[in-house]
C-alpha positions as CSV (number, residue, x, y, z in Angstrom):
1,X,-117.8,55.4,205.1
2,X,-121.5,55.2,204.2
3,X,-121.0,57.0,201.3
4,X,-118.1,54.5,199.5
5,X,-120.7,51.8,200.7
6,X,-123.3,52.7,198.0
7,X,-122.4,51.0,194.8
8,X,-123.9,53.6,192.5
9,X,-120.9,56.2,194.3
10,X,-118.7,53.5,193.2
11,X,-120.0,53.6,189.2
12,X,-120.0,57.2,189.4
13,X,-117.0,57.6,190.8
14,X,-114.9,55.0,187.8
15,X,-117.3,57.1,185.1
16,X,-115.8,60.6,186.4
17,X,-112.1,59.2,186.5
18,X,-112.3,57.7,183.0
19,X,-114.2,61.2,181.8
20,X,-111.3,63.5,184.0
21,X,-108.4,61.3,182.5
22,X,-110.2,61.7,178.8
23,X,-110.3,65.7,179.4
24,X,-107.2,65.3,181.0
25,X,-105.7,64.2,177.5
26,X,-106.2,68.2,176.0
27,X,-104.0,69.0,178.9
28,X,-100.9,66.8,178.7
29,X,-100.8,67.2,175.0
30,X,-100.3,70.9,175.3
31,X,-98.0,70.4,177.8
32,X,-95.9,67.9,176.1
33,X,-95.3,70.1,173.0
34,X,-94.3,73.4,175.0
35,X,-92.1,71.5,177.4
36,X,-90.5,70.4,174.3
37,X,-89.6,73.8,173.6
38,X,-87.6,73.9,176.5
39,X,-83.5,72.8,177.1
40,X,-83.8,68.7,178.0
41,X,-82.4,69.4,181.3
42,X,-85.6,71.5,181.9
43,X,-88.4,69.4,180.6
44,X,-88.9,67.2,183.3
45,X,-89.0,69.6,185.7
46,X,-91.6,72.1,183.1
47,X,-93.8,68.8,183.0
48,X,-93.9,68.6,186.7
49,X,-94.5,71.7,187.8
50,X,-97.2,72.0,184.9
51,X,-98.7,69.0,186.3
52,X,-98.6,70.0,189.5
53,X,-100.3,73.6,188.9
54,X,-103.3,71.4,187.2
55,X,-103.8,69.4,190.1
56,X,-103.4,72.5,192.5
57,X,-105.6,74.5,190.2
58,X,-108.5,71.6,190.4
59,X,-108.3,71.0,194.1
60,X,-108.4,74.7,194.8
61,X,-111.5,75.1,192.0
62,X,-113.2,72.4,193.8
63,X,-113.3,74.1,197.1
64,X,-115.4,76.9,195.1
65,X,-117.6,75.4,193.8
66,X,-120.4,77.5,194.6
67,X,-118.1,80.2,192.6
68,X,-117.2,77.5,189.6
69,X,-120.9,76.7,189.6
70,X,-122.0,80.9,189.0
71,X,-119.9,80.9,186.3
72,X,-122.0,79.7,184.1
73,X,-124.6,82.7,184.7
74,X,-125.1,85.2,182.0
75,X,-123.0,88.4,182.7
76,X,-124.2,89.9,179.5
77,X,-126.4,89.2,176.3
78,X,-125.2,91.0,172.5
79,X,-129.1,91.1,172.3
80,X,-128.6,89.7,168.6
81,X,-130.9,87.8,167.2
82,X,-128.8,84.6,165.6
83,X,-130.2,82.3,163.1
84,X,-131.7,79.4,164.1
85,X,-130.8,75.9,163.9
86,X,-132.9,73.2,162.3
87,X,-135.2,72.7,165.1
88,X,-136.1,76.2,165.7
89,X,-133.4,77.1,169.0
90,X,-130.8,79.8,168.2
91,X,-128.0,78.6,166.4
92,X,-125.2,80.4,168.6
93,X,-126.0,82.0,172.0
94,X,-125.9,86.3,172.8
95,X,-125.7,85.4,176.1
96,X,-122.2,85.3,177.9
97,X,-121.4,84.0,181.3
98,X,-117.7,84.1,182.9
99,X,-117.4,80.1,181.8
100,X,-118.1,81.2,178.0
101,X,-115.6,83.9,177.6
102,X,-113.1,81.9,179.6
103,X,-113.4,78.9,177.0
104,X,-113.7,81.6,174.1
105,X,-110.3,83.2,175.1
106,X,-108.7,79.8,175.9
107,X,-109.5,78.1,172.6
108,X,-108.3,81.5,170.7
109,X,-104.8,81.0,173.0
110,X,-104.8,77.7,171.5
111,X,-105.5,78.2,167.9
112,X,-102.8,81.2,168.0
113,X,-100.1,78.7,169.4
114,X,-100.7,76.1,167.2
115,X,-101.1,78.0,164.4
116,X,-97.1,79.6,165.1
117,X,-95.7,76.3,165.9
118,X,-97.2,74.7,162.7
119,X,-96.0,77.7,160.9
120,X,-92.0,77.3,162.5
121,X,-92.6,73.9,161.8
122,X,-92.8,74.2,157.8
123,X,-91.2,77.4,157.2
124,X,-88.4,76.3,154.8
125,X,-86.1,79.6,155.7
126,X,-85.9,78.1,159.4
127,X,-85.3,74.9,158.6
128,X,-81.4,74.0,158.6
129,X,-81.2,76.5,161.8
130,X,-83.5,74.0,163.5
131,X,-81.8,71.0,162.3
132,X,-78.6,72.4,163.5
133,X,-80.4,73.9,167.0
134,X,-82.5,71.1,167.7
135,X,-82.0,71.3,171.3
136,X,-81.9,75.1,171.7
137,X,-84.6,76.2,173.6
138,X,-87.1,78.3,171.7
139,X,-88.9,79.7,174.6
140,X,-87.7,80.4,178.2
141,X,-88.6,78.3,181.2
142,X,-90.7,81.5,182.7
143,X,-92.8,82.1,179.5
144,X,-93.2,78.1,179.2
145,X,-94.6,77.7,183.0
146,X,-96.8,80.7,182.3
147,X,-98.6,79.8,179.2
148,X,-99.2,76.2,180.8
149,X,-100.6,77.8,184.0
150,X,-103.2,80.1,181.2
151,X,-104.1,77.0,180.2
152,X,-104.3,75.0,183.0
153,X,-107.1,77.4,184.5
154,X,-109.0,77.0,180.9
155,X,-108.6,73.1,181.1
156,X,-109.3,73.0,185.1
157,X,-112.6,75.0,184.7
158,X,-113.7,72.9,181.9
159,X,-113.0,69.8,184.0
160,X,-114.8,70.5,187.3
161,X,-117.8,72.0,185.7
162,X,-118.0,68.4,183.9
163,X,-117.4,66.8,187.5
164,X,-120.5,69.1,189.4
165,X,-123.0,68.1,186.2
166,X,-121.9,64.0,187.1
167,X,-122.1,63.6,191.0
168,X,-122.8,65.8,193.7
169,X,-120.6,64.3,196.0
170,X,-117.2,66.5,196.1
171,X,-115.4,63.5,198.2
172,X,-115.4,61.7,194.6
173,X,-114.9,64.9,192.9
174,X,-111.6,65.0,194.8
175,X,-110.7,61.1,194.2
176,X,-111.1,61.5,190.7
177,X,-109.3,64.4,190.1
178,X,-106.3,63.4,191.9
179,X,-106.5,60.3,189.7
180,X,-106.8,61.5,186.6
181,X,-104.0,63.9,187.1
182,X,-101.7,61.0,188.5
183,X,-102.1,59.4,185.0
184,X,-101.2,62.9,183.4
185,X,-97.7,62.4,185.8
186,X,-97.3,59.3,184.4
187,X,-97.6,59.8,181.2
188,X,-96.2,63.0,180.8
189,X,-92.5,61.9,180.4
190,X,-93.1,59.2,178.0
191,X,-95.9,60.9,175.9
192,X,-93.6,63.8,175.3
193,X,-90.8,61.8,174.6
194,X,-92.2,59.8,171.9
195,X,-93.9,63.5,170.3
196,X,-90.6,64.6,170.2
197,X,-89.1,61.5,168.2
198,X,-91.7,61.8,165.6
199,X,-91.7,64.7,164.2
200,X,-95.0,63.4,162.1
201,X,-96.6,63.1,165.8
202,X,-95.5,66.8,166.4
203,X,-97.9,68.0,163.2
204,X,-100.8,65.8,164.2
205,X,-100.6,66.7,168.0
206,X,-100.6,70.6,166.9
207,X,-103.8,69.6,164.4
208,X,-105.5,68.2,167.9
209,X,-104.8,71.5,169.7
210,X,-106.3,73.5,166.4
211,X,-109.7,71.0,166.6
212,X,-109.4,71.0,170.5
213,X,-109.3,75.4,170.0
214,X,-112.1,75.5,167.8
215,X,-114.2,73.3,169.7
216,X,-113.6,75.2,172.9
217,X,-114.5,78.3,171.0
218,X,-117.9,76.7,169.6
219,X,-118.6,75.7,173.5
220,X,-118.4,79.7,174.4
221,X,-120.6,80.3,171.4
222,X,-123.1,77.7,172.8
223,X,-122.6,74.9,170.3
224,X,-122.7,72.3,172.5
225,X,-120.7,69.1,170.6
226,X,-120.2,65.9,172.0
227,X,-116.7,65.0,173.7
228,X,-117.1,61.4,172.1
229,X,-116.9,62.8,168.7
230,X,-113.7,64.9,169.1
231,X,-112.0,61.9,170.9
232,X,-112.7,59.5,168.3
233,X,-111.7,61.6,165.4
234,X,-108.6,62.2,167.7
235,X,-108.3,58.1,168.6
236,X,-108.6,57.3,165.1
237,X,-106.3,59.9,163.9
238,X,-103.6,58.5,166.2
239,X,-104.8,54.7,165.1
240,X,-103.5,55.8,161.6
241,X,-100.1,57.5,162.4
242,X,-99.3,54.5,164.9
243,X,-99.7,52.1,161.2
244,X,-97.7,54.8,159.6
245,X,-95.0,54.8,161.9
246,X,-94.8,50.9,162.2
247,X,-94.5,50.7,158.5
248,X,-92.0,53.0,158.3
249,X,-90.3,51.4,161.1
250,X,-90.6,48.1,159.2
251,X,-89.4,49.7,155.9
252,X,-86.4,50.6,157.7
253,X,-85.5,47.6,159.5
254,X,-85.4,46.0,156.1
255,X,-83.3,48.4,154.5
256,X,-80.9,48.1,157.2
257,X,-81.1,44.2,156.6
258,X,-80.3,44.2,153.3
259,X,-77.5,47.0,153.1
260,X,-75.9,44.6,155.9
């Protein structure tokens, strides 16, 4: 009770919600496009038990944190020396903890799925089969809840560490984490949903998963670049397809006017 008393607990705890909804955001995306894969009767369900894993896998990362936390402790060094940056520090890091080769891995997952569904997506030999397939599932519901789950742990790790270097408290660890991936619940089905009506979305989504890979991979390297960054190129990205798809929309609308 004390605790929820203290109004800094109170800024800190709206601060981590907004940041675990933010990083929530890399989650949902990647969930949205391989649920997508999936029959419609068995997308819902994919996006709720994908959900659901990234909630359990949060909760259950937040009672270790004492483990999540020595993860980030060298477990081996290249003994390179890597050139150095403009103010003199190593460019890259030879060091490797647990945390680094996790994100290294994850982002290389990431770039390798994206990568294939970009290249389904504009292979011109496959093209009238996936007109004429479009809801045959491309991927069974197994290999879907797997490869979510792979991710999941990337995206879970990523998020709690960001949670222990905000508050020390875990009760507001907790709290935000369940929020945040209440949010991803709730806007699972309608996110998907309109990535799946716009096939233009579908090609700029899979472009966030290649930037959100790469920059995952930098992060195991030791290039440390600010979240802001990504989520603005990423915001403003999305700001211009929204005008895109308006015009279109409008474009339409008066076509269907004037043929009428």
């Amino acid at each position: 009770v004390n605790l929820f008393s203290d109004p800094a607990v109170w800024a800190a705890l709206a601060t981590l919600m907004v940041m675990e909804v933010v990083l929530g955001i890399d989650n949902l995306i990647f969930i949205s496009i391989l649920s997508n894969k999936l029959p419609e009767v068995q997308r819902v369900k994919a996006r709720r038990i994908g959900i659901g894993l990234a909630l359990v896998m949060r909760l259950a990362l937040l009672t270790m944190i004492a483990w999540i936390v020595g993860l980030v402790q060298p477990v081996f060094d290249l003994g390179i020396t890597g050139p150095l940056g403009a103010h003199g520090e190593p460019a890259f890091e030879t060091q490797f903890s647990w945390r680094d080769l996790i994100l290294i891995a994850g982002g290389l997952f990431l770039m390798w799925k994206a990568t294939k569904e970009i290249h389904h997506s504009v292979d011109t030999r496959q093209s009238d089969d996936l007109l004429d397939k479009k809801h045959v599932a491309s991927i069974n519901f197994t290999s879907a809840i797997v490869q979510i789950l792979l991710l999941d742990i990337v995206f879970s790790i990523d998020s709690i560490l960001t949670a222990v270097g905000m508050t020390e408290h875990v009760e507001i660890m907790y709290v935000a984490v369940i929020v945040a991936v209440t949010v991803m619940l709730l806007a699972a089905n309608p996110l998907a949903n309109f990535i799946n009506d716009n096939p233009t979305v579908v090609m700029l989504a899979l472009g966030f998963l290649l930037m959100i890979g790469t920059v995952l991979i930098a992060e195991g390297f030791g290039a440390h670049i600010p979240k802001g960054y990504i989520y603005t190129a990423m915001a403003f990205s999305a700001g211009v397809e929204f005008l895109n798809i308006w015009s279109r929309r409008s474009r339409e609308k008066k076509l269907a006017a004037g043929g009428t």
